[in-house]
C-alpha positions, 0 to 999 in steps of 0.5 A: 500500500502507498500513502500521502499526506496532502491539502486540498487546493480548490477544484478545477478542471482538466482537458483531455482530447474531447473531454472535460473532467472535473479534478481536484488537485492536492498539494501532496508532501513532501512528506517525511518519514518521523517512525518506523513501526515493525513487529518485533518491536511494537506488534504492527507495522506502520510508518509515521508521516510529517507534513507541513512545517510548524515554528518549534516554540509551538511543539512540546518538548517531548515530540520535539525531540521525537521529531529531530531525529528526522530533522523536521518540525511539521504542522501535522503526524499522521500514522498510515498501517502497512502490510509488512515491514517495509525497508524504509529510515527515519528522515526518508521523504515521499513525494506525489512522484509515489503515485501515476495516472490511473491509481483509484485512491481512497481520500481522507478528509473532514467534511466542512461543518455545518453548524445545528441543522434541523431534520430538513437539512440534515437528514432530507426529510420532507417535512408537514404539509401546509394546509388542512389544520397544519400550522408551524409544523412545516420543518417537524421531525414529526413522530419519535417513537411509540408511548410504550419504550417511553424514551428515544432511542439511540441513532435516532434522526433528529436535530443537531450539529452537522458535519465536521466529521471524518469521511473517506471517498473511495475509487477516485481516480487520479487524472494526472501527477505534476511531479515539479509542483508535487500536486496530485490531480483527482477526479471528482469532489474530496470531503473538507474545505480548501486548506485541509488535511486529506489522507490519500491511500492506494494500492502498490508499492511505496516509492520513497526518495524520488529525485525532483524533476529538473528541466533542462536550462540552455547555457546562455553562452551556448545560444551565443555561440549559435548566433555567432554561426548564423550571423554573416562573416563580412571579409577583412581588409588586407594589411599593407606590409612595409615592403609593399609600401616601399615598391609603391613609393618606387613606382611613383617616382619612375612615373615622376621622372618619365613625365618630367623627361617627356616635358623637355623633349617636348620644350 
């Protein structure tokens, strides 16, 4: 079995060819690991989970101690069973990375509270009819009960404070993992408000210690380099050396001379 812990961001949707589906995301760990539990030392297997992060002057002394062994301060420890002894330390991490597109999971959360409800709200009932000698009767519960046992009993549906419960949902289906952002993508409605605690169970192995994925960044000399090589080279000059200098001046001069003899022949 594999588990998270995460906290439920607000529902959006999700593209898929043609299709539209209605997702949930949920910021899911990093979480670390803060116990191991194993048969030989306390009858069951578990590992404990941390997640979030919480300043130290808030935590007890005792589960402060507890949790620097794994080097961590967290907001919230849960405890998830295991079917065995897994080969997992103090201080390893899990990531949404754990989990693939197509798990079902089941999702654990505290529905949003409701306060005091009447029977109406709280349990669908239908109510008194509004006419026909009925008055102020509309939202009644009605009948209780026989005059015989003479008390109500236990799980009877009446008034009284709505949600704030635990609740799971089970075979939701993951629609996608942003392994960078570590958000988990779920089809459908979770329970609880945005910002709450979910509890996110599958089955498979659990993975633990995957490396983040990193995009790959071009060097930014390596598209200078590119520029250079599409840009157009334009020729050099040629440099004049000094022996070249010097036959022009020669040059020059026999062109002097010449037109000096050919002025006096022609005087």
């Amino acid at each position: 079995m594999k588990f998270i812990l995460g906290k439920k961001m607000p529902m959006t949707q999700v593209w898929a060819n043609d299709k539209v589906w209605a997702v949930t995301p949920v910021q899911a760990g990093p979480c670390v690991v803060t116990q191991v539990k194993t048969t030989a030392t306390d009858k069951y297997s578990a590992l404990q989970l941390a997640y979030g992060i919480r300043k130290e002057k808030n935590i007890k002394k005792p589960q402060l101690g507890h949790f620097k062994k794994a080097g961590v301060a967290p907001m919230h420890v849960r405890e998830f069973r295991t079917e065995g002894d897994l080969a997992v330390n103090v201080g390893d991490k899990v990531t949404a990375g754990t989990f693939a597109a197509g798990d079902i999971v089941a999702v654990t959360g505290t529905s949003k509270g409701r306060g005091f409800q009447g029977v109406v709200k709280r349990y669908h009932f239908a109510g008194g009819r509004k006419s026909h000698g009925n008055k102020d009767q509309l939202r009644m519960p009605g009948s209780v009960g026989a005059k015989g046992p003479a008390h109500i009993f236990k799980g009877m549906r009446m008034g009284g404070r709505m949600g704030n419960e635990r609740v799971t949902v089970t075979n939701l289906e993951i629609a996608s993992v942003d392994l960078e952002k570590n958000i988990i993508y779920i089809k459908g409605a979770l329970p609880g408000a945005a910002e709450g605690l979910l509890l996110i169970k599958g089955q498979g192995e659990l993975a633990v210690n995957i490396a983040p994925v990193v995009e790959e960044v071009v060097a930014e000399e390596v598209v200078a380099e590119e520029v250079k090589e599409e840009a157009v080279v334009t020729e050099e000059a040629p440099v004049e050396t000094a022996e070249a200098k010097e036959e022009t001046v020669e040059v020059k001069e026999e062109v002097v001379a010449e037109e000096k003899k050919e002025e006096a022949q022609a005087a």
